[in-house]
C-alpha positions in Angstrom: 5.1 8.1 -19.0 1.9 5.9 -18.1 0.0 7.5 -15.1 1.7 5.0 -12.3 0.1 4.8 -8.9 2.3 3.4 -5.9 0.0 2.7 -2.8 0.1 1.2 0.3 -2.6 0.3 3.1 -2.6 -0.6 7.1 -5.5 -2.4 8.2 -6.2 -2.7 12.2 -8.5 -6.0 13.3 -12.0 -6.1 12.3 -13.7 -6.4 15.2 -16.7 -6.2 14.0 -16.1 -9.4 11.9 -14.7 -10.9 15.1 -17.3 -10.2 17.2 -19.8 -12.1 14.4 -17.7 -14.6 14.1 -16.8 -16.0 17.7 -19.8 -14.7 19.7 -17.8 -11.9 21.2 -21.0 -9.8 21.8 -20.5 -7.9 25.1 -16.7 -7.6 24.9 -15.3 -4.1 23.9 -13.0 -3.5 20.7 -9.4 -3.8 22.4 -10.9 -7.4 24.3 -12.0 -8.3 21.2 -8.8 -7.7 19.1 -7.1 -9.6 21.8 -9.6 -12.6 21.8 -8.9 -12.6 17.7 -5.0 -12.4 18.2 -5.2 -15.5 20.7 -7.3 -17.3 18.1 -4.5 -17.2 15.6 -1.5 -18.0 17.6 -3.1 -21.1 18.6 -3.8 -21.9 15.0 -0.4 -20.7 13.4 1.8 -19.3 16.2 1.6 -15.8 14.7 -0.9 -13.0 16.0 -1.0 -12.0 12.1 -4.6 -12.4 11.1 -5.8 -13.6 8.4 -6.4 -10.9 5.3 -10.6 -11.6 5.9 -10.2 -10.2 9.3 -8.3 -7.0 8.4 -10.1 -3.5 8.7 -8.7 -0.9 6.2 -7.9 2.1 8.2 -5.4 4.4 5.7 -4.4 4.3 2.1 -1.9 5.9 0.5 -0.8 6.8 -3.0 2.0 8.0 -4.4 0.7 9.0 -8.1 2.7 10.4 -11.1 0.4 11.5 -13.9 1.0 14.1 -17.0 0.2 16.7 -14.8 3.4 15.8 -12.1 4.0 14.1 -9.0 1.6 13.7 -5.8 1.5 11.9 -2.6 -1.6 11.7 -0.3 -3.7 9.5 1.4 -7.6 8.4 1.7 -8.8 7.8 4.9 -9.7 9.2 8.4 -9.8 8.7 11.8 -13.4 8.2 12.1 -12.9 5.4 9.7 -15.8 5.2 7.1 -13.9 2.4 5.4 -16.4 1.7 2.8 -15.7 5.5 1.3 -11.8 5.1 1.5 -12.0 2.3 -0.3 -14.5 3.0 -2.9 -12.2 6.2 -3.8 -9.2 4.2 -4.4 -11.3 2.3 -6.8 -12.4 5.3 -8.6 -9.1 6.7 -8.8 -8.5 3.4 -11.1 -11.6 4.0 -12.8 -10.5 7.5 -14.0 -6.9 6.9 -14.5 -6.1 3.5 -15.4 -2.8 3.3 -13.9 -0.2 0.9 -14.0 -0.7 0.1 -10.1 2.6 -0.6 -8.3 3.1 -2.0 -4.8 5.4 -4.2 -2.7 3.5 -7.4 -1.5 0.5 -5.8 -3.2 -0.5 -9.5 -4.7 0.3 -10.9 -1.4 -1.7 -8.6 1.1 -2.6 -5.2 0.0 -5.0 -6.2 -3.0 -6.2 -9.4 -1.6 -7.5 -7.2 1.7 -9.1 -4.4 -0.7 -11.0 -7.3 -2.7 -12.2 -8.7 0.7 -13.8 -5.6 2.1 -15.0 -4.5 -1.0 -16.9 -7.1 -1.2 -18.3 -7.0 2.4 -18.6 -3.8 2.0 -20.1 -3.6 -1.5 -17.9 -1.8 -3.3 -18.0 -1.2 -7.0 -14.9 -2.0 -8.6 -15.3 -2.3 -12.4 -11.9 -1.0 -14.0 -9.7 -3.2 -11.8 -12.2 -6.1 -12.5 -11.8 -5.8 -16.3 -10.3 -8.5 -17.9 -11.4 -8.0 -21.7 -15.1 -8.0 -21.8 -15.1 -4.5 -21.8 -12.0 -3.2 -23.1 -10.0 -5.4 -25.3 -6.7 -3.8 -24.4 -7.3 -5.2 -20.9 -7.5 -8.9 -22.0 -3.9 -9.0 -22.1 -2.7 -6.9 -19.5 -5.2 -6.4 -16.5 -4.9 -5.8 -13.1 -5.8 -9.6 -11.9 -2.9 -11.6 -13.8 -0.1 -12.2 -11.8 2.2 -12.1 -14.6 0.8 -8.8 -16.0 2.5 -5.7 -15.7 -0.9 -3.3 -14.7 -0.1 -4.6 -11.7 3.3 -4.6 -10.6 4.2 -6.6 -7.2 7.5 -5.4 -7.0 8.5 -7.5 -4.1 7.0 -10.8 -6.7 9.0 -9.8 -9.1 12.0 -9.1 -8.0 11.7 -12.0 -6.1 10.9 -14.1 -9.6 7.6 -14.8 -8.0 9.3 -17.6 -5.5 7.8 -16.3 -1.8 11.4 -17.8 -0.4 13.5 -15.4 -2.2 11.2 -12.4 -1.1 12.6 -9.6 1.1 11.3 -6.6 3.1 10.7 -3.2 1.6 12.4 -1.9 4.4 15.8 -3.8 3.8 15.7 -3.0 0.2 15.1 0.7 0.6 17.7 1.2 2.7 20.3 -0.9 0.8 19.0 1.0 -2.7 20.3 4.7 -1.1 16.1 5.2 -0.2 15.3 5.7 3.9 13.4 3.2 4.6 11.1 3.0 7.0 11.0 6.1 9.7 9.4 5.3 13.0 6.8 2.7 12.7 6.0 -0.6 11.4 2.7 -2.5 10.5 3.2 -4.6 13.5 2.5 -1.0 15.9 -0.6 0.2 14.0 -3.1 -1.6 15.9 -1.8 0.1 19.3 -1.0 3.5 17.6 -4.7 3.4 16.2 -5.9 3.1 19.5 -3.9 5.4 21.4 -5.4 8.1 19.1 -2.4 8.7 16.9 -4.0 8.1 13.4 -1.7 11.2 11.8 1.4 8.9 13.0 -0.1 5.6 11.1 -1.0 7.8 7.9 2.3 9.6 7.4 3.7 6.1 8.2 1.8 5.0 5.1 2.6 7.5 2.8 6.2 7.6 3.3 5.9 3.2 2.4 4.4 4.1 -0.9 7.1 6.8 -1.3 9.6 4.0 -0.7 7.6 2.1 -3.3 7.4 4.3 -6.0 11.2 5.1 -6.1 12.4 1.2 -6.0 9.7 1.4 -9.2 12.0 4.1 -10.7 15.2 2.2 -10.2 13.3 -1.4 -11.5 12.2 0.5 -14.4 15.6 1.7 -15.1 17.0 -1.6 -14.3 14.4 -3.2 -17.3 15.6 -0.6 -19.8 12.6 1.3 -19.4 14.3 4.9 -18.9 17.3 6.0 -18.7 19.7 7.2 -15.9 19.0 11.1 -16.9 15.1 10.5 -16.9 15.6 8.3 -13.2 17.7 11.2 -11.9 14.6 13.6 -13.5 11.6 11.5 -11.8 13.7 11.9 -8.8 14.1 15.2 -8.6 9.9 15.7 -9.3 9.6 13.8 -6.0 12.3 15.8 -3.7 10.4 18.9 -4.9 6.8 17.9 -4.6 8.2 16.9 -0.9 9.7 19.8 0.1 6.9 22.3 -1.6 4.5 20.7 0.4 6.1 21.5 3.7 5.1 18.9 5.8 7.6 17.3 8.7 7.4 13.5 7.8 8.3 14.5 4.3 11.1 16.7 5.7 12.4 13.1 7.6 12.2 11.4 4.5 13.9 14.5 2.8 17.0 13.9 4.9 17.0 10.3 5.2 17.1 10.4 2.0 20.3 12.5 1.7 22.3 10.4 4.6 21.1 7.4 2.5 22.5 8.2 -0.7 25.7 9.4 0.3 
């Protein structure tokens, strides 16, 4: 099997970007935030912000390589966004994975490519569309319609944003739990209320949704069969419960009332 890397990112408001952008100097972070919410409800009746005002505050992987099966995340709570970010990129840079998300196209990757280049992050692998590797000039990471990337959510969807659906709602209805506890929509408020461990394990238990619906699309496609689906599952229920941790222990038994 390819080395294939599920991830998944929350994002809280970038002040700072808010601050430069509306002459907000003076006003503290939460006032801020607020200002920016108020901004975009006026302009599109969501408080959503647009994907050049989103901070990256956690991202997490869910990564199967030749050497097993490993979920973590990059990322702190003191928030030196520029190093989270450039290690995802490296982690691309070594292992060329076939990078697998749901609304990936639509959010994750677009916010990564924004701050990366605010930031100045170096990016080369992901950028490589044949000038540098051949193999990549017909399967890169920047095609829509290319597999090295694989929206799951576009996909299944055939690419038509009206027949999308949440990650949640398919989990669930797939035997997977789901989400457990939070949703994108909290983070802001949990990151300020000090509860960065909540928003992380949040985060990786999305990419752990993300990576199984992989296993079951690659299944549907042909691509392995229903022993080696039933194997790849199995790799992930014990690299959960080896590494002990109570989140994982949720998903552990969500998982079990799920699939009954």
């Amino acid at each position: 099997m390819a080395n294939i890397l599920a991830f998944d990112i929350e994002t809280i408001p970038d002040v700072g970007g808010g601050r430069k952008l509306y002459g907000l100097e003076g006003l503290d972070d939460g006032e801020v935030a607020q200002v920016m919410f108020a901004k975009q409800r006026e302009s599109r009746d969501t408080e959503f912000l647009p994907l050049h005002l989103h901070r990256v505050l956690v991202i997490s992987i869910a990564l199967r390589s030749d050497t097993g099966f490993r979920v973590w995340s990059l990322g702190d709570k003191e928030l030196n966004e520029k190093e989270t970010i450039t290690r995802f990129f490296d982690g691309i840079e070594r292992y060329s994975p076939v990078l697998v998300s749901w609304n990936g196209g639509g959010f994750d990757l677009p916010v990564l490519n924004y701050r990366s280049i605010i930031l100045g992050v170096n990016a080369t692998r992901y950028w490589e569309v044949g000038e540098g590797d051949r193999e990549f000039k017909w399967n890169n990471y920047i095609n829509r319609f290319h597999y090295r990337h694989t929206d799951l959510m576009d996909v299944l969807a055939g690419y038509q944003p009206r027949a999308s659906a949440p990650l949640d709602q398919i989990s669930m209805l797939c035997g997977l739990p789901g989400k457990l506890g939070m949703d994108g929509s909290r983070v802001w408020d949990a990151y300020q209320q000090g509860h960065f461990a909540e928003i992380r394990d949040y985060c990786e238990t999305d990419s752990l949704n993300t990576y199984l619906l992989y296993l079951r699309w690659e299944f549907m496609r042909g691509a392995v069969t229903q022993a080696q689906l039933s194997e790849e599952c199995e790799m992930v229920r014990e690299e959960l419960e080896k590494q002990d941790k109570e989140h994982f222990d949720r998903f552990l038994q969500a998982w079990e009332r799920s699939s009954v």
